[in-house]
C-alpha positions as CSV (number, residue, x, y, z in Angstrom):
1,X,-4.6,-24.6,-2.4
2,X,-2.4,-21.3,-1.2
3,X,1.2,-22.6,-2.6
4,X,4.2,-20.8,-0.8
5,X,7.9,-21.3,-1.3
6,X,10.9,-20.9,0.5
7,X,12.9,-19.0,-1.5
8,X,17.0,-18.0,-2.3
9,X,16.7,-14.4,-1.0
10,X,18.8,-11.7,-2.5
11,X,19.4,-8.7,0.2
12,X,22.4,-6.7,1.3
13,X,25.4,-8.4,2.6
14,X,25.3,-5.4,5.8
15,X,23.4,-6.4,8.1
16,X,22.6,-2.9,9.3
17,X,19.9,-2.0,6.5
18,X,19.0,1.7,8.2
19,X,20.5,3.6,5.5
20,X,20.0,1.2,3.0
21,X,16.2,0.6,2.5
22,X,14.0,2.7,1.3
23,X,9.7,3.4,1.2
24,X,8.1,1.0,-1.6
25,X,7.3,3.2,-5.0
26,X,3.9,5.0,-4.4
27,X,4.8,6.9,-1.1
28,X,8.0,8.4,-2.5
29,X,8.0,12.1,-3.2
30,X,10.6,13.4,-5.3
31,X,12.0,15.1,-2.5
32,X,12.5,12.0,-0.6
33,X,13.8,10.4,-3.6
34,X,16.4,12.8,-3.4
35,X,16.6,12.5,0.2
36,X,17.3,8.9,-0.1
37,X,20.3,9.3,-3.5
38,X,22.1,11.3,-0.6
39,X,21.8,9.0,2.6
40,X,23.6,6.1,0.5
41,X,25.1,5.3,-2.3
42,X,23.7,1.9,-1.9
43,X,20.0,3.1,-1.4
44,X,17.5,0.7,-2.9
45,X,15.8,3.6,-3.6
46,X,17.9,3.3,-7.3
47,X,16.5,-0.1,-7.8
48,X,12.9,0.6,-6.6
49,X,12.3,4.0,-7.9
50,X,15.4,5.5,-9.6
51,X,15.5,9.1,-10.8
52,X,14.0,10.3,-13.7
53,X,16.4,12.4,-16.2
54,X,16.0,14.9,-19.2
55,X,17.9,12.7,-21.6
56,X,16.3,9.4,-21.0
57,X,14.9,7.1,-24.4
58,X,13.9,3.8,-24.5
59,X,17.3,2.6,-24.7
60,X,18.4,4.7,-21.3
61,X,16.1,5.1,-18.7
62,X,15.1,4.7,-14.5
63,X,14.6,1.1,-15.8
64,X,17.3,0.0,-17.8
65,X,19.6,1.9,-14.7
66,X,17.9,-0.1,-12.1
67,X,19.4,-3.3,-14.3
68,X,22.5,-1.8,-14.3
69,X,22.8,-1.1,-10.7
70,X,21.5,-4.1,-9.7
71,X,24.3,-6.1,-11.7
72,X,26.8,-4.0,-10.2
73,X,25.6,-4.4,-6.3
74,X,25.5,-8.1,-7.1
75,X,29.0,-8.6,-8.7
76,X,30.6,-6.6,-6.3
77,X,28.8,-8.4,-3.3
78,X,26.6,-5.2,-2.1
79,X,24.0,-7.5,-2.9
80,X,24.2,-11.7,-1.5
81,X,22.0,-14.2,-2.5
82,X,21.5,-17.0,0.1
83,X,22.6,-20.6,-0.5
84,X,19.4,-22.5,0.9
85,X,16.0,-21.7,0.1
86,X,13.9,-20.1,3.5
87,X,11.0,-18.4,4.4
88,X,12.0,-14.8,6.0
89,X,10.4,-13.1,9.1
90,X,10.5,-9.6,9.7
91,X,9.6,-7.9,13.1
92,X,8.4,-4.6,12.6
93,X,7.9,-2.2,15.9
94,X,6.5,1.5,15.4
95,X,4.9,3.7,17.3
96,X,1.4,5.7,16.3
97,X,0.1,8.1,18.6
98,X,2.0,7.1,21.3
99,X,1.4,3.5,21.6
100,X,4.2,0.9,20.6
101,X,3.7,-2.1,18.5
102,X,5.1,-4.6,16.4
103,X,3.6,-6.4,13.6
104,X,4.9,-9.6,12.2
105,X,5.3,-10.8,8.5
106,X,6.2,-13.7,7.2
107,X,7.9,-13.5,3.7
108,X,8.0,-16.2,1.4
109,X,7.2,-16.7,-2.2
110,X,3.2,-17.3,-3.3
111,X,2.3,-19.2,-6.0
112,X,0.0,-16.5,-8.4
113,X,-3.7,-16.4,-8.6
114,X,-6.2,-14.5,-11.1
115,X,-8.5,-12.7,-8.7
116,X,-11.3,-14.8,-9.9
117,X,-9.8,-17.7,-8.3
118,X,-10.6,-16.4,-5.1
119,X,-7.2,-18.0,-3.4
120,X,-5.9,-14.3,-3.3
121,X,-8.6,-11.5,-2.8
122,X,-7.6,-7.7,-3.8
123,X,-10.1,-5.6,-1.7
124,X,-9.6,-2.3,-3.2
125,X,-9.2,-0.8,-6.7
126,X,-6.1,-0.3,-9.0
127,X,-4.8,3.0,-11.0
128,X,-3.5,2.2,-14.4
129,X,-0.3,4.7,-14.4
130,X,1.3,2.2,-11.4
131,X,1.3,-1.1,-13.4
132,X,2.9,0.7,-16.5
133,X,5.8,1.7,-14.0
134,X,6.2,-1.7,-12.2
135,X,5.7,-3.5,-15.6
136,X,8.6,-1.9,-17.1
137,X,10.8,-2.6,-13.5
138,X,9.7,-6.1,-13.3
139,X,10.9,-6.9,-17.1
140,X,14.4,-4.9,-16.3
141,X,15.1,-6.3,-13.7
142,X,13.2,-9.7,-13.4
143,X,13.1,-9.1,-9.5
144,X,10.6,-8.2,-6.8
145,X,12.2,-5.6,-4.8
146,X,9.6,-4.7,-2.3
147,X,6.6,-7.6,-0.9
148,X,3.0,-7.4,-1.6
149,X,1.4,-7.1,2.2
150,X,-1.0,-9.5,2.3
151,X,-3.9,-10.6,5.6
152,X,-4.5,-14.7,6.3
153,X,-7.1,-15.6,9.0
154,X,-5.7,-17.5,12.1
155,X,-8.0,-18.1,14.6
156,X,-6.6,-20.8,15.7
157,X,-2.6,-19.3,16.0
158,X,-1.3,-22.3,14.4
159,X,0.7,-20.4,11.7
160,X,1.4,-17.6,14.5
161,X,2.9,-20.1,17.0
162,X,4.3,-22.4,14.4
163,X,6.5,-19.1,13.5
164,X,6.8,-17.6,16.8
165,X,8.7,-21.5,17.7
166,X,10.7,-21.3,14.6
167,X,12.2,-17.8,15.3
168,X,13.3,-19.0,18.6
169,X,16.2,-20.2,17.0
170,X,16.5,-18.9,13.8
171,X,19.3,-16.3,13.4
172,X,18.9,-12.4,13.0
173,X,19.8,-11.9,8.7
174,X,19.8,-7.9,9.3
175,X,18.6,-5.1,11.3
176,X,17.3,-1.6,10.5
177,X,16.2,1.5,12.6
178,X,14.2,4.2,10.1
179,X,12.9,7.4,12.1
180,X,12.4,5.2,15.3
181,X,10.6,2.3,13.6
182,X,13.0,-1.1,13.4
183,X,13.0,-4.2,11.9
184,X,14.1,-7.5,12.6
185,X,14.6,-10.2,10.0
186,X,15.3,-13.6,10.6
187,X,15.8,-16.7,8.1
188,X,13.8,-20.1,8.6
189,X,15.1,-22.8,6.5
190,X,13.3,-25.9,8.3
191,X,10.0,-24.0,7.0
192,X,8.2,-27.2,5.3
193,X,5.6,-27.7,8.3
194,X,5.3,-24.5,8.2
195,X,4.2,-23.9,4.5
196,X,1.6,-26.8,4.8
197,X,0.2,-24.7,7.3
198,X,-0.7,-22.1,5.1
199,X,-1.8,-24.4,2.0
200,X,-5.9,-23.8,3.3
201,X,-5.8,-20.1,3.9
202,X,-6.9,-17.2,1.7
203,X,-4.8,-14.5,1.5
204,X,-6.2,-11.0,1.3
205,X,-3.9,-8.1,-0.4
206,X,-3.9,-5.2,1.7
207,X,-0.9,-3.5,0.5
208,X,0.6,-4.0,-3.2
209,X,-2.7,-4.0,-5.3
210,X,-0.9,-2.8,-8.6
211,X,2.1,-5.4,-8.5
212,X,-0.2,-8.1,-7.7
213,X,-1.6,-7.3,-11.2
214,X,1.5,-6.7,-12.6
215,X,3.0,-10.0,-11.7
216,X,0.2,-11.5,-13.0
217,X,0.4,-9.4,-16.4
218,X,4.2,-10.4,-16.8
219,X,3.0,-14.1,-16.1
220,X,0.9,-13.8,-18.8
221,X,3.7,-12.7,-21.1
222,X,6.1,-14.7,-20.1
223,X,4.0,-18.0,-20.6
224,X,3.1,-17.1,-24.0
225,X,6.5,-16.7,-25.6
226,X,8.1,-20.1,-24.2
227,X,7.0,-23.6,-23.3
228,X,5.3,-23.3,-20.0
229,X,5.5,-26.5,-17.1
230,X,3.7,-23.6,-14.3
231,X,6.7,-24.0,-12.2
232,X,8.7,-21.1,-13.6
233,X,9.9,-18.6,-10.9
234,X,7.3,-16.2,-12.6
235,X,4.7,-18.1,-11.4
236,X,5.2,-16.8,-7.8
237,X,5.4,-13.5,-6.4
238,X,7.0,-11.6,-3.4
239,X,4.6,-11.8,-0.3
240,X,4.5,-10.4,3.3
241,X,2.0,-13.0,5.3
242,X,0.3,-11.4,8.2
243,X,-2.0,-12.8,10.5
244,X,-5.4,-10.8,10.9
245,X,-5.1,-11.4,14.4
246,X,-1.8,-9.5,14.7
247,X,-1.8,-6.8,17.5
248,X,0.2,-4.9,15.1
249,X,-2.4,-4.2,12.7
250,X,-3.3,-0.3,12.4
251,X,-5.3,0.9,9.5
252,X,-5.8,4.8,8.6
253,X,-7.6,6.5,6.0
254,X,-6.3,8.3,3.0
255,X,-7.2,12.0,2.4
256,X,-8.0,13.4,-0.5
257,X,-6.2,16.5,-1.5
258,X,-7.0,19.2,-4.3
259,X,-4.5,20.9,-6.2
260,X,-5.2,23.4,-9.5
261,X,-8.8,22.9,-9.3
262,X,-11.8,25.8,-9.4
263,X,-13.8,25.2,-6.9
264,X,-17.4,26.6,-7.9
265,X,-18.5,30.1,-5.9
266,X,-21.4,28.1,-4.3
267,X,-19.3,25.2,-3.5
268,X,-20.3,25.2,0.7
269,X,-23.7,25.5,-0.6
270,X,-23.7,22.7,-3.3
271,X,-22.9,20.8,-0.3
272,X,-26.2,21.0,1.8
273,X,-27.6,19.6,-1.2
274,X,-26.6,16.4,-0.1
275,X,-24.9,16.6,3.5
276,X,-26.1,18.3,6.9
277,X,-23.0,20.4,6.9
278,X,-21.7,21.5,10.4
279,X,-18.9,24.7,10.3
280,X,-16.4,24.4,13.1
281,X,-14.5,27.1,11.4
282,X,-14.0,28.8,14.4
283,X,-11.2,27.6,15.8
284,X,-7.7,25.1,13.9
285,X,-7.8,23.3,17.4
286,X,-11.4,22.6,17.2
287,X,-11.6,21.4,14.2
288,X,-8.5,19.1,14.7
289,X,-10.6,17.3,17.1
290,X,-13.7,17.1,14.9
291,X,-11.6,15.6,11.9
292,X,-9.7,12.9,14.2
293,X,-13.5,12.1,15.5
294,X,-14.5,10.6,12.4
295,X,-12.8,7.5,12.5
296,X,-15.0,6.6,15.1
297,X,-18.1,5.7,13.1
298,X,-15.8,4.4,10.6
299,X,-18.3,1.6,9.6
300,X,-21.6,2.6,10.9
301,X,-22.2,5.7,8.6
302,X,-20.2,8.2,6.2
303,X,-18.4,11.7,7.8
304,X,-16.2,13.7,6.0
305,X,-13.8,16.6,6.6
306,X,-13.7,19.0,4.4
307,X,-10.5,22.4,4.8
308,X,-11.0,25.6,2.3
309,X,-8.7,27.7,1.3
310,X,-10.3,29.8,2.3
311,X,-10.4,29.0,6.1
312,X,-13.8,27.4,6.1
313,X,-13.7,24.0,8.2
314,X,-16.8,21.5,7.5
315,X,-18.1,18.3,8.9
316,X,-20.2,16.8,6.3
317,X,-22.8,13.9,7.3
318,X,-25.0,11.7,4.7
319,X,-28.6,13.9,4.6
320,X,-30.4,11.0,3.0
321,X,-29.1,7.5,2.7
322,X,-31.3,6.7,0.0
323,X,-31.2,9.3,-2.4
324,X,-27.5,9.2,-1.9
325,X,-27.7,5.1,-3.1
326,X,-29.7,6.5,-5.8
327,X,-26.7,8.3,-7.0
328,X,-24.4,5.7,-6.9
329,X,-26.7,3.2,-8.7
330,X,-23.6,1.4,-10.4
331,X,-21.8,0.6,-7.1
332,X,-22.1,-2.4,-4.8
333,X,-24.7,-1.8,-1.6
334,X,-21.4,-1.9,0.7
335,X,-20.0,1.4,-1.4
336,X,-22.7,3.5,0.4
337,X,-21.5,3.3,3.8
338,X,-17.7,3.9,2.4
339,X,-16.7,7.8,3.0
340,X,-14.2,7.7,-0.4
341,X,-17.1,6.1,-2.6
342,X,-20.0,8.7,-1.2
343,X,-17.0,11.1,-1.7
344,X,-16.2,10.4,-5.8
345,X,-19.6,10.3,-6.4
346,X,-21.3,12.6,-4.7
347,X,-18.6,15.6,-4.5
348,X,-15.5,15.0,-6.5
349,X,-17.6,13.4,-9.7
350,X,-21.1,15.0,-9.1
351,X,-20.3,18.7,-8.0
352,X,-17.0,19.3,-9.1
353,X,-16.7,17.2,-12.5
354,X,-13.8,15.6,-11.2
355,X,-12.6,11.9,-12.7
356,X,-10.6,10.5,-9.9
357,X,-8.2,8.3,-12.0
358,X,-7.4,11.2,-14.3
359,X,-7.3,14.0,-11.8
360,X,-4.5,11.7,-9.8
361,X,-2.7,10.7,-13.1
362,X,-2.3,14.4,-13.9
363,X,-1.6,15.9,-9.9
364,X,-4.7,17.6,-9.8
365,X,-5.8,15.2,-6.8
366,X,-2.8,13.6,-4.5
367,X,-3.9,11.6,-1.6
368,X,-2.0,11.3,2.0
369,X,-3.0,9.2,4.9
370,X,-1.6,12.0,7.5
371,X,-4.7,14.9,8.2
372,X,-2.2,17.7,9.8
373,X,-0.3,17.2,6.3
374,X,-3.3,17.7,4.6
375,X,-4.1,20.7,6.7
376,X,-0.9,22.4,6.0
377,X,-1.1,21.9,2.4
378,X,-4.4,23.4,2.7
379,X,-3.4,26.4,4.8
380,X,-0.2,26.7,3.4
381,X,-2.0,27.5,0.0
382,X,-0.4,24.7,-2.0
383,X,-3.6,23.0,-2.1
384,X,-7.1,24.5,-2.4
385,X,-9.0,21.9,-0.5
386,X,-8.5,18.7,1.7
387,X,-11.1,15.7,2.4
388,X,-10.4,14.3,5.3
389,X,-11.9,10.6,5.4
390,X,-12.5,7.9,8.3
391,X,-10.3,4.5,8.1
392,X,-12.3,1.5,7.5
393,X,-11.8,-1.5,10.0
394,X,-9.9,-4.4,9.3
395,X,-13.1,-6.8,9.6
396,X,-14.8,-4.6,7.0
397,X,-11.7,-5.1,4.8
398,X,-12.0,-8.3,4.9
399,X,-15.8,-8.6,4.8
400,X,-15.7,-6.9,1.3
401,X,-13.3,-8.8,-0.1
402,X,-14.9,-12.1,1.1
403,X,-17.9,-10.8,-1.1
404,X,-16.2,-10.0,-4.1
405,X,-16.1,-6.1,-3.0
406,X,-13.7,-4.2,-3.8
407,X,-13.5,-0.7,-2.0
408,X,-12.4,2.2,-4.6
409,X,-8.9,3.2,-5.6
410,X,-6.9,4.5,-2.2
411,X,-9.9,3.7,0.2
412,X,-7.0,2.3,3.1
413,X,-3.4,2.5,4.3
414,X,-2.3,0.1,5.9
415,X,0.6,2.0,8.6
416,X,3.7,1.3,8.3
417,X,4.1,0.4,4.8
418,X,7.2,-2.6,4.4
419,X,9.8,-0.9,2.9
420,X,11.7,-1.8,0.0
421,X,15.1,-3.8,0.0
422,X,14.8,-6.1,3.1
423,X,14.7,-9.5,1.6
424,X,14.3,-9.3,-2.7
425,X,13.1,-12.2,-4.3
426,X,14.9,-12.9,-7.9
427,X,12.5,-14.5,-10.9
428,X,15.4,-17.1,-11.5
């Protein structure tokens, strides 16, 4: 059974959040943290990802000021926590590309699962270096400040419509308007029907891979060094619920991006080895349009884009499916038709030598999901290559993780991440 909880959210006592939230952890440059310390003193961004400074110890750190701040906010009523348990909605509307949605999530607290369950499914890879970070947040501060994003199937639109009649009259908590995309959150507390509707779905993790695990590690902890009845707030985590079915739903590819790495003389030729490698050098606007082709044999067969420093702009297309399989003899069947798994194996791990884990722990390899970044790094000289990859579907999300698949480390992004600070949910 999938066990959700209203819970007694903590979140700001405005109720215009625009200046106040911030992007969850992993998509925060140190510019934008900076960015964000300026536009409020209030930010979340100091509980979510605080600064780093030259004199921090064990005793003094990002962590132990995140505590700090977070007592503060909450004794001086920055911070209100809510008197009745309730499941929270948020409304999200963006735009990509010129076309307007708005995705739905509902928020509510899930009771935890190990993997193997198979009551919550991860469908891509983790990175070690993340889950040391959010450990040492999590035991600071004992709160979940941003949600885990998470997919449910509803074919049948009960959940959808069971929400959609709750927020009819259900009262707008807070607002927020970031860069043009808002938010609209809304407090349910007759949410009991609702609940039980969830109690037969599986719920898919789409966005929040590494503090799915480290809720579970700090679980784990927590139950072996006191008597444990399973009901402790630990037991739950912070979850965004959203149907498959919502129109919202937009999924893009992350790029790969090299930084402070050689690339061999022969590198365009090491290529054909394994690709039929079509130049479209000639011309940035041509290639543009090659690159934002890819996505659309997403799932039928692997392209990749690849941008030299050197000004050289390559298509690359699988020259033999089988020998390529034979080169990737360790990875499920599914990997072969994935462009970031034919891409660490075949390039970054066979040609260049590169470890993908240890290249992005030590910002040799960064990864963005937006190509005309990537291109501007590239020509800007900051980076020495891009791979420009094609977003998998949602069905082939899902597909994998209903087979025990997991896609490798940074395969999606699911756009707009849920920022950090609109409801928090406090282990207590």
């Amino acid at each position: 059974m999938t066990e959700i909880r209203p819970f007694r959210g903590l979140h700001y006592a405005e109720t215009d959040l625009s200046a106040l939230v911030c992007p969850p952890y992993d998509v925060i440059s140190p510019e934008e943290q900076q960015r964000l310390y300026a536009h409020s003193p209030f930010n979340a961004v100091r509980l979510e990802y605080g600064e780093t400074r030259p004199e921090d110890s064990p005793s003094s750190n990002r962590y132990t000021r995140a505590a700090a701040t977070l007592r503060e906010w909450t004794e001086r009523s920055v911070l209100v926590r809510d008197d009745t348990p309730a499941l929270y909605v948020d409304d999200q509307r963006f735009s990509y590309e010129g076309r307007s949605y708005m995705r739905r999530s509902l928020f509510a607290r899930v009771r935890l699962h190990d993997w193997g369950e198979g009551r919550v499914r991860p469908h891509e890879h983790t990175l070690d270096r993340p889950k040391e970070d959010r450990i040492q947040l999590l035991r600071a501060c004992r709160l979940n400040i941003s949600p885990i994003l998470s997919l449910y199937r509803d074919d049948d639109a009960r959940v959808r419509n069971a929400v959609q009649s709750a927020c009819h009259s259900a009262p707008t908590l807070a607002t927020a308007d970031i860069s043009g995309e808002t938010h609209t959150i809304r407090s349910l507390t007759d949410d009991r029907a609702l609940a039980r509707l969830v109690e037969d779905k599986t719920l898919y993790v789409i966005d929040g891979h590494h503090r799915y695990e480290t809720a579970l590690a700090y679980r784990n902890d927590r139950s072996q060094a006191q008597a444990w009845s399973g009901d402790e707030p630990e037991n739950f985590v912070l979850m965004a619920l959203v149907a498959r079915e919502d129109p919202g739903l937009v999924v893009l590819p992350t790029h790969r991006l090299l930084r402070s790495v050689a690339l061999p003389e022969d590198f365009a030729q090491a290529l054909e080895r394994d690709f039929t490698v079509e130049d479209v050098s000639a011309t940035a606007r041509d290639w543009r349009e090659a690159a934002s082709s890819l996505s659309k044999a997403a799932d039928e067969s692997v392209a990749i884009g690849v941008a030299l420093a050197n000004g050289r702009r390559l298509i690359l297309r699988v020259r033999d499916a089988d020998d390529i399989a034979s080169r990737m003899p360790d990875s499920p069947p599914s990997w072969r038709s994935l462009d970031a798994a034919v891409l660490e194996a075949v390039v970054l791990r066979g040609i260049l030598g590169i470890n993908q884990q240890s290249a992005s722990a030590d910002g040799s390899l960064e990864f963005t999901h937006d190509g005309e970044e990537a291109l501007r790094r590239v020509e800007s000289g900051d980076c020495v290559a891009a791979f420009l990859l094609s977003p998998a579907s949602v069905d082939k999300v899902l597909s994998m993780a209903e087979g025990g698949e997991r896609m490798p480390q940074k395969s999606t992004y699911f756009y707009p991440k849920l920022p950090a600070g609109l409801v928090m949910n406090p282990l207590d």
